[in-house]
N, C-alpha and C positions, 0 to 999 in steps of 0.2 A: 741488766745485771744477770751475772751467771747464779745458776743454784750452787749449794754447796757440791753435791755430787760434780756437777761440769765442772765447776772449781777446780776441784780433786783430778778428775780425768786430764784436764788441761796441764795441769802443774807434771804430772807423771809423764805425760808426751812432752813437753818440757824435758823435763829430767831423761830421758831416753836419749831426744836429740841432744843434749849437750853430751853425755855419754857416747851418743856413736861419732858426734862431729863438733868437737869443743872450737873450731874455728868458726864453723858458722854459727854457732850459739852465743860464742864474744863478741863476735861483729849486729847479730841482733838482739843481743839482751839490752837491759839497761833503758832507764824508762826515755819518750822521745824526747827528750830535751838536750840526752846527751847525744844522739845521735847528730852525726854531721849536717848541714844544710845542703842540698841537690845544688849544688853551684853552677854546676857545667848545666844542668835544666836552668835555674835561674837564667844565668847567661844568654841561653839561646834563646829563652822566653822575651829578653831583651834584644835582642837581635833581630828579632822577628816584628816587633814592634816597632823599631827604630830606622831598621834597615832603610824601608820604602817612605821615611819622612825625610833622612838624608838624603838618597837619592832622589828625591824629588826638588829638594832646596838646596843642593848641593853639586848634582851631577854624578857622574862615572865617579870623579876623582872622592866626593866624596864617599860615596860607596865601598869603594875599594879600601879606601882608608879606615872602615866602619869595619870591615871583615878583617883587616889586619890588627886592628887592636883587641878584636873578640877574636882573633887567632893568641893574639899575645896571651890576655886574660885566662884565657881554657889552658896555654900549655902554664903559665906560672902554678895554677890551680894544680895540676899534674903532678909537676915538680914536687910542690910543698907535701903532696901526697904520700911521695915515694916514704921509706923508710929510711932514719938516717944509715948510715953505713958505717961500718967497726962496731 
């Protein structure tokens, strides 16, 4: 735990950065729960796992079809990111 003093210093650097750059102070405030989930890391964390059990029980063909669908997944992830438009 912080003392009251760090407390207080912490809040004021706080308060500064949201002052000098209110976008990245929106994109990091807000406690983690609402922050998004690392999807595109998930993803590849699965990929990495997965990869070399298809390819092994499956061949080239499966492989390649393991990378095509973790290409799909990443760009859908993207997509939904964007901002809508109008």
């Amino acid at each position: 735990m912080l003392s009251d003093q760090d407390r207080h210093a912490l809040q004021d650097i706080e308060r500064g950065l949201a002052g000098d750059d209110p976008g990245f102070a929106s994109r990091m405030g807000g406690p983690p729960a609402e922050r998004p989930l690392p999807t595109i890391l998930l993803l590849s964390m699965l990929l990495y796992v997965t990869l070399p059990m298809v390819a092994f029980l499956f061949g080239r063909t499966g492989a390649v079809l393991t990378l095509l669908l973790f290409a799909l997944a990443v760009l859908i992830v993207l997509v939904r990111r964007l901002p809508a438009a109008g």
